[in-house]
C-alpha positions as CSV (number, residue, x, y, z in Angstrom):
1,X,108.0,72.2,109.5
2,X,107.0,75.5,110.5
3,X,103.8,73.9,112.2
4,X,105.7,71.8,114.2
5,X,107.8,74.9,115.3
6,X,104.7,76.9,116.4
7,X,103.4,74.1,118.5
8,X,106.9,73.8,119.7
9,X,107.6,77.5,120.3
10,X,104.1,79.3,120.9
11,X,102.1,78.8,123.5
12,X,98.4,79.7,123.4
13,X,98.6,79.7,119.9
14,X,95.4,80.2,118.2
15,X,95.3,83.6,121.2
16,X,96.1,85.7,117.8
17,X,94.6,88.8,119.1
18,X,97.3,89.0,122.0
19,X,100.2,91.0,120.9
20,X,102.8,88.7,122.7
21,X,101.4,85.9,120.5
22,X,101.2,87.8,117.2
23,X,104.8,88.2,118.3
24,X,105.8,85.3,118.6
25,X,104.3,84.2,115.4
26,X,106.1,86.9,113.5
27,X,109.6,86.1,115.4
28,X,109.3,82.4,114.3
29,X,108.3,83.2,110.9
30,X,110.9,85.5,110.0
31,X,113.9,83.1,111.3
32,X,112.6,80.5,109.6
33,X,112.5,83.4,106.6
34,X,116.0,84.3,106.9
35,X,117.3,80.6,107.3
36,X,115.7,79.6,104.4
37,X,116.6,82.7,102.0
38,X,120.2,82.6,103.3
39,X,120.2,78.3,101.7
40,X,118.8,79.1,98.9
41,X,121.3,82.1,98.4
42,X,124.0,80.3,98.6
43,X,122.6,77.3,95.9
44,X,121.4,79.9,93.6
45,X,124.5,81.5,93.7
46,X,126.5,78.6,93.5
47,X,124.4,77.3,90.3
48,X,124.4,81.2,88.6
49,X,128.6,81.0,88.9
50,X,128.8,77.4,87.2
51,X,126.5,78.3,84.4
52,X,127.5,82.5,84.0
53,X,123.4,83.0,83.7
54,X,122.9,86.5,85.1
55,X,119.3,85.8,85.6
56,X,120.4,83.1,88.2
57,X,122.9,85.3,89.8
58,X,120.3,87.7,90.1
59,X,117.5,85.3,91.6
60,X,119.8,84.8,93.8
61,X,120.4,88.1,95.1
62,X,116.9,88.1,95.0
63,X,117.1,85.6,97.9
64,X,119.5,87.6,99.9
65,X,117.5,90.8,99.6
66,X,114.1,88.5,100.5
67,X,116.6,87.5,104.0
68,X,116.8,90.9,105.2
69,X,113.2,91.0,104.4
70,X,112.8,88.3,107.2
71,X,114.9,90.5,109.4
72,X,113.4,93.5,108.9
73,X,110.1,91.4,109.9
74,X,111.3,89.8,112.6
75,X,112.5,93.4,114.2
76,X,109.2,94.6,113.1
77,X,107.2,92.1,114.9
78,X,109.5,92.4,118.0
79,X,108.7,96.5,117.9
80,X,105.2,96.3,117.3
81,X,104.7,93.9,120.3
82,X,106.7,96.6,123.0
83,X,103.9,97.6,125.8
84,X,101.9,101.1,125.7
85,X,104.4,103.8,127.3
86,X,104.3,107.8,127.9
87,X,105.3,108.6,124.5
88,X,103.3,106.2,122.6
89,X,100.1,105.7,124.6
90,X,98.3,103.3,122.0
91,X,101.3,101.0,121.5
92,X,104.0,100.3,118.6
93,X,101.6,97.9,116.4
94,X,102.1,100.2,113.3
95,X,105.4,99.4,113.2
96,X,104.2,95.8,111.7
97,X,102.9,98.2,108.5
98,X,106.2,99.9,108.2
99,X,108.0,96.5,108.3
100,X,105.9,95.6,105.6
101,X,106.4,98.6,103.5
102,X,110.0,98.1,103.9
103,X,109.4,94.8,102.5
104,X,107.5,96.0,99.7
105,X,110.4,98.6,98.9
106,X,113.0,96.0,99.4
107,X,110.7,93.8,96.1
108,X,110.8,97.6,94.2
109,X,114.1,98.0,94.4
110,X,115.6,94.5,93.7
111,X,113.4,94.4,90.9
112,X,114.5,97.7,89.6
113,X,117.9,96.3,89.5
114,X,116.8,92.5,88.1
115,X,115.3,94.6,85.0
116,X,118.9,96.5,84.6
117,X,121.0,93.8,84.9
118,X,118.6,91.9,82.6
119,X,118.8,94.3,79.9
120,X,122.6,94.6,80.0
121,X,122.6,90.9,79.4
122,X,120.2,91.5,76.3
123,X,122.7,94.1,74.8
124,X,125.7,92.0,75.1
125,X,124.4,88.4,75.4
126,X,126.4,85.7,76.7
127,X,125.8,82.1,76.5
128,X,124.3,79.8,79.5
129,X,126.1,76.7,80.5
130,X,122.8,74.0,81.7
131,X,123.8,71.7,84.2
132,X,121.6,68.5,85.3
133,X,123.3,70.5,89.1
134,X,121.8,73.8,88.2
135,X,118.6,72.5,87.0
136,X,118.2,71.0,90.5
137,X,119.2,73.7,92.7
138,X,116.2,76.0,91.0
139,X,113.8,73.4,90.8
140,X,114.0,73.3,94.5
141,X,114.8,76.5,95.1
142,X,110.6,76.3,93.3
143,X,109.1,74.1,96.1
144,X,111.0,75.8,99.3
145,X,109.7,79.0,97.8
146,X,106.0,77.6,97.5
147,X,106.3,76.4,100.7
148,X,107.4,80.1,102.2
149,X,104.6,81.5,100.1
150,X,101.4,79.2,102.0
151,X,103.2,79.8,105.2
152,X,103.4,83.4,105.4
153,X,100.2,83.8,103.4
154,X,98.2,80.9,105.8
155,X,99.9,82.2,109.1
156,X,99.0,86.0,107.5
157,X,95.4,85.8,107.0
158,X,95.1,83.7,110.8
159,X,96.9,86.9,112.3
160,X,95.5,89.5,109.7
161,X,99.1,90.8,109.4
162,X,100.0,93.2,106.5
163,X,103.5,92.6,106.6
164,X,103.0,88.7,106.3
165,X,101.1,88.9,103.5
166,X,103.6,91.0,101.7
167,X,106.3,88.3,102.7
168,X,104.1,85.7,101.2
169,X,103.4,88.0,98.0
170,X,107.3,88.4,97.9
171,X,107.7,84.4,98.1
172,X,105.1,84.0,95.3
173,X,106.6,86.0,93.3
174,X,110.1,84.3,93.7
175,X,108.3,81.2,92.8
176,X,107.2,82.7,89.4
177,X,111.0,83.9,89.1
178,X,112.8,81.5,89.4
179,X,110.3,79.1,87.1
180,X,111.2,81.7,84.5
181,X,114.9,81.2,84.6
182,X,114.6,77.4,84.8
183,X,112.5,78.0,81.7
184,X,115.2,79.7,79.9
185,X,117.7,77.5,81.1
186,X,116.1,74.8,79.2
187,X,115.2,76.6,76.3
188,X,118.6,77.6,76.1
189,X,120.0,74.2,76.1
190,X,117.7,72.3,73.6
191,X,116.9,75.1,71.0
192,X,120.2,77.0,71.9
193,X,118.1,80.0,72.1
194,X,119.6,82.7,74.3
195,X,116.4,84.0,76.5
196,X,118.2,84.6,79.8
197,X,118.0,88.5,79.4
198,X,114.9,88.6,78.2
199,X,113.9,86.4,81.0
200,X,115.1,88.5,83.3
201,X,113.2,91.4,82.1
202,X,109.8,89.7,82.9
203,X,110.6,88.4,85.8
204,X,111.7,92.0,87.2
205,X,108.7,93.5,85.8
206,X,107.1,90.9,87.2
207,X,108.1,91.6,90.7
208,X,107.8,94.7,90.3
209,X,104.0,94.9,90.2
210,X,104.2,92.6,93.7
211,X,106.3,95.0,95.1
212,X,103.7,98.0,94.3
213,X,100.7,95.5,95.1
214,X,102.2,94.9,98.7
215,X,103.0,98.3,99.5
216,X,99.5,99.4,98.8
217,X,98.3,96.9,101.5
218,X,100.8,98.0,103.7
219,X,100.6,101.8,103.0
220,X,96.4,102.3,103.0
221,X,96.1,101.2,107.2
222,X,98.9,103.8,108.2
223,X,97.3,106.5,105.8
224,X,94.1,105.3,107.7
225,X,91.4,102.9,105.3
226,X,88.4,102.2,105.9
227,X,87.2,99.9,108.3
228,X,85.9,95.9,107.3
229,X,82.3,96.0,106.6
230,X,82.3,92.7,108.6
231,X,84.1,94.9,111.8
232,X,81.5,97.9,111.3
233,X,78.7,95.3,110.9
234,X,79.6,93.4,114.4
235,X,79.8,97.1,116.1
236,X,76.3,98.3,115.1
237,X,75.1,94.2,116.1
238,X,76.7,94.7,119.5
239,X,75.1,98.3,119.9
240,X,72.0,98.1,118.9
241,X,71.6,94.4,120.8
242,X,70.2,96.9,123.5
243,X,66.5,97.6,123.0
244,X,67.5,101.3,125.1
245,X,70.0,102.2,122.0
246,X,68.1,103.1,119.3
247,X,70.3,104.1,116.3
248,X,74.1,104.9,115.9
249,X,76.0,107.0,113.6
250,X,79.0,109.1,113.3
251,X,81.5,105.7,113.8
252,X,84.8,106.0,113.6
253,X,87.7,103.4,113.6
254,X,91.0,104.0,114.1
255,X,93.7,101.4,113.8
256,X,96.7,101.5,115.4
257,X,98.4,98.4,114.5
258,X,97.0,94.9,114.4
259,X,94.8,94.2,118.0
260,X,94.8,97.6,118.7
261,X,91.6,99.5,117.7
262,X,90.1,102.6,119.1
263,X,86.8,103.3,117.9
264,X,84.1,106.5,119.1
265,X,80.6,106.6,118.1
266,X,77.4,108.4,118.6
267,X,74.2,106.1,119.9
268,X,71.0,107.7,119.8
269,X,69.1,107.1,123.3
270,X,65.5,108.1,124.2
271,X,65.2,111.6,125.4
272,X,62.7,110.8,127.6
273,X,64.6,107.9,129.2
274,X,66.9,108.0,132.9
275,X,69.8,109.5,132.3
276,X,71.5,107.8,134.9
277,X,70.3,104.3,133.4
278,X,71.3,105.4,130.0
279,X,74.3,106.5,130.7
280,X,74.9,102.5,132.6
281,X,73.7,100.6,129.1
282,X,76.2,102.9,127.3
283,X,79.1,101.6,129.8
284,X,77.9,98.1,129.1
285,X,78.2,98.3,126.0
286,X,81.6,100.0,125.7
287,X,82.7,97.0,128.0
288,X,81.7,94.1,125.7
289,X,83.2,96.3,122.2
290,X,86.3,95.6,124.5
291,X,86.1,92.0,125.4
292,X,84.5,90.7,122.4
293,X,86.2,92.9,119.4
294,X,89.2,93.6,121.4
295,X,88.5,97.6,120.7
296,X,88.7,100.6,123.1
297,X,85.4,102.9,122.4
298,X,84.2,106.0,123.0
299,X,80.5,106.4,122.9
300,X,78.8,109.7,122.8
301,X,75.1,109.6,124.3
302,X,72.6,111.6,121.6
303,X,68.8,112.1,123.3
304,X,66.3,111.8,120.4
305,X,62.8,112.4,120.7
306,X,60.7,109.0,120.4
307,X,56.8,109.8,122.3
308,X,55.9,113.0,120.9
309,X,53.7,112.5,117.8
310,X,54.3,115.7,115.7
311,X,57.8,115.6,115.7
312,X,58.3,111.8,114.5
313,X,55.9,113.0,112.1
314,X,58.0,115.8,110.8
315,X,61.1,113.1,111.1
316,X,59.4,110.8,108.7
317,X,58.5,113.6,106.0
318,X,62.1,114.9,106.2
319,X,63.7,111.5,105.9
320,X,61.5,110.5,103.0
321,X,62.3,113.8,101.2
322,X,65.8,113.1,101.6
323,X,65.4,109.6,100.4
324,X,63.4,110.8,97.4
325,X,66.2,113.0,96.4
326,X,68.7,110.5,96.1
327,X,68.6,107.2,98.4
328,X,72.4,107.1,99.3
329,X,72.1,110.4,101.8
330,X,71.0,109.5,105.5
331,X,69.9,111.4,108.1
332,X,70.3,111.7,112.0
333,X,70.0,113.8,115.1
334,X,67.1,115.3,113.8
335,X,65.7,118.1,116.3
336,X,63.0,120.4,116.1
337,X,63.5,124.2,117.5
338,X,59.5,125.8,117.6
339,X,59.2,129.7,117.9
340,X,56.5,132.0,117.3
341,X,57.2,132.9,113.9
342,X,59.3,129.7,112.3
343,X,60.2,126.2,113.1
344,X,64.1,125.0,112.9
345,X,64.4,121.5,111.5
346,X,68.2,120.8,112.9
347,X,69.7,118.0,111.9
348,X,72.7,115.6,109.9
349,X,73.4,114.6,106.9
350,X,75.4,111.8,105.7
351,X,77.1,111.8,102.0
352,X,79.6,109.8,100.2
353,X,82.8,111.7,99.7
354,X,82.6,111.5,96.1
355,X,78.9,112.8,96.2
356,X,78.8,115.6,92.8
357,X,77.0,117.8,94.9
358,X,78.6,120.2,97.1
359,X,77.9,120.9,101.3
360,X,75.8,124.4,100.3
361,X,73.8,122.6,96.9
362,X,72.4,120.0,98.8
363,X,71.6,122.1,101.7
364,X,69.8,124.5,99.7
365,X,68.1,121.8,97.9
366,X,66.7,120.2,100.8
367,X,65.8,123.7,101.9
368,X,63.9,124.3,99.1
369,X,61.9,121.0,98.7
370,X,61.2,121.2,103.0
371,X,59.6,124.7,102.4
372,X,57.1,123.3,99.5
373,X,56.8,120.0,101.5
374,X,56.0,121.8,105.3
375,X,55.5,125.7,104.4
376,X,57.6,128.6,104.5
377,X,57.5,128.8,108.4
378,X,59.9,126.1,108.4
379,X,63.6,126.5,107.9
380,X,66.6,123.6,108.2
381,X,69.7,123.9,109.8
382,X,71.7,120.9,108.5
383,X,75.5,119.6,109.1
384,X,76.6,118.0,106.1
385,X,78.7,114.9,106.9
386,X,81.1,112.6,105.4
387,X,80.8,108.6,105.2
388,X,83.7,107.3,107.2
389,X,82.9,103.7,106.8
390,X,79.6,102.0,105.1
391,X,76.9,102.0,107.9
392,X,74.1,99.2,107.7
């Protein structure tokens, strides 16, 4: 169904990097959410009355709250895909991870109340009417919900969308649900067994771990993650496709909603080469980041010294001291200041941000063992840097 709809309703459809399609897909989606939810409200509700099972009743609120799920992704997508303006220069795409968090608050809370109502029902147990009716109404209620689940999950991971892939976890977990209390249902009947409480219990605590799943996907890009490997990989592949780039470092990625990256780094370039011809590769480049990765970027031009013999010497004998002290520090930018009485070594270093170490240990470390390694006359003046993403 929803297939048909999106050939029906979307046109350039596989165009997910465009915010008006993302849009669109999240528009359709979350009707077809609320339509759905709003049915099988109304059945579950229907089938809880007949048979007095509080675990049914309370799937079915379930459903209701999992509707204004749908709208509050269906606004979110219609926010996030507003145009740039004078107060919000990179766009409204983060609103897509606050719909999603609002989702995953909506699965907290209902169930938060699921596990309440559950164990009121445990304390003072009441008896569940089956009927071949309510049987049917949650077996179906299983499929639809399985059905919602591959959608949002299949249509999620095509647009990369946080908040879809919440939605789906929220349908999956329904699914799981709602099994449960046909399960009891049934057990209820033939072993006259009352369960339903009980149930309910798991199946809140159930949900409950979705709903904190969810919300850490949804959470980490607006408290700002780390970038995909595979994105920084196909950055440094782009850069360094041009022989007059010959290292990068110092990338940074900053997401502002699906489609809408901004990224700044730092490309070494050869100190001896045209500026002006330099400075025209580094616009190229900046050009295809933004047609082929659909990224804004800053680059930063850094001359490095690549013809003079005795300082690429000095490079390689710091850089293999460094590695010989532990192989997951890098180096770059590395300059060499010659007086008449002592030679500056300048240059970065790169360290995890749980590195044991601290900034003023390692540089007095490295201090120590360049000293021994190149003689007293030489000194290092390092910057101690953090690793904002996983570099190749």
């Amino acid at each position: 169904m929803v297939t048909i709809l999106i050939n029906l309703w979307i046109k350039n459809k596989d165009d997910v990097k465009n915010p008006k399609v993302r849009q669109q897909y999240g528009m359709l989606c979350g009707m077809v959410g609320i339509f759905l939810n709003l049915m099988l409200f109304l059945g579950k509700f229907l089938a809880g009355t007949i048979s007095h099972s509080i675990a049914i009743t309370a799937d079915a609120f379930n459903n209701l709250s999992d509707a204004g799920s749908s709208c509050v992704t269906l606004v979110g997508f219609k926010m996030a895909g507003a145009k740039p303006d004078m107060g919000h220069p990179f766009g409204h795409g983060r609103i897509e991870y606050i719909a999603g968090l609002i989702v995953s608050g909506a699965i907290i809370l209902m169930a938060f109340e699921l596990v309440q109502n559950s164990v009121s029902r445990i304390i003072h147990p009441k008896p569940v009417e089956f009927q071949t009716l309510t049987a049917a109404i949650l077996f179906f209620s299983i499929l639809v919900k399985l059905y919602m689940a591959y959608y949002n999950y299949r249509i999620g991971r095509k647009l990369d969308s946080a908040a879809m892939r919440a939605t789906a976890t929220d349908s999956l977990s329904d699914t799981c649900a709602t099994t449960a209390v046909l399960l009891a249902a049934i057990v209820g009947e033939i072993w006259e067994v009352q369960i339903d409480g009980y149930c309910g219990v798991l199946v809140g605590i159930f949900i409950f771990y979705a709903g904190i799943s969810a919300a850490r996907e949804t959470l980490n890009p607006l408290l700002g993650q780390a970038p995909d490997e595979d994105l920084v990989h196909r950055i440094e592949e782009t850069v360094l496709s041009h022989q007059e780039i010959c290292g990068i470092h110092d990338l940074l990625v900053h997401d502002y909603g699906p489609g809408r990256l901004i990224i700044s780094l730092h490309a070494e370039v050869p100190a001896e080469g045209n500026i002006l011809e330099l400075h025209d590769v580094v616009d190229n480049v900046e050009g295809e980041l933004r047609r082929n990765l659909h990224c804004d970027a800053v680059i930063h031009m850094d001359p490095v010294v690549t013809e003079d013999e005795h300082i690429l010497e000095l490079k390689h004998k710091v850089e293999k001291l460094i590695h010989d002290m532990d192989d997951v520090i890098t180096m770059h930018d590395f300059r060499v200041v010659a007086g008449p009485t002592h030679t500056n070594l300048i240059f970065d270093v790169v360290v995890p941000y749980e590195y044991e170490m601290s900034d003023e240990d390692l540089t007095e470390q490295i201090q120590k063992r360049a000293c021994a390694l190149l003689g007293e006359n030489h000194y290092v003046v390092i910057q101690v840097d953090k690793a904002y993403c996983k570099q190749g």
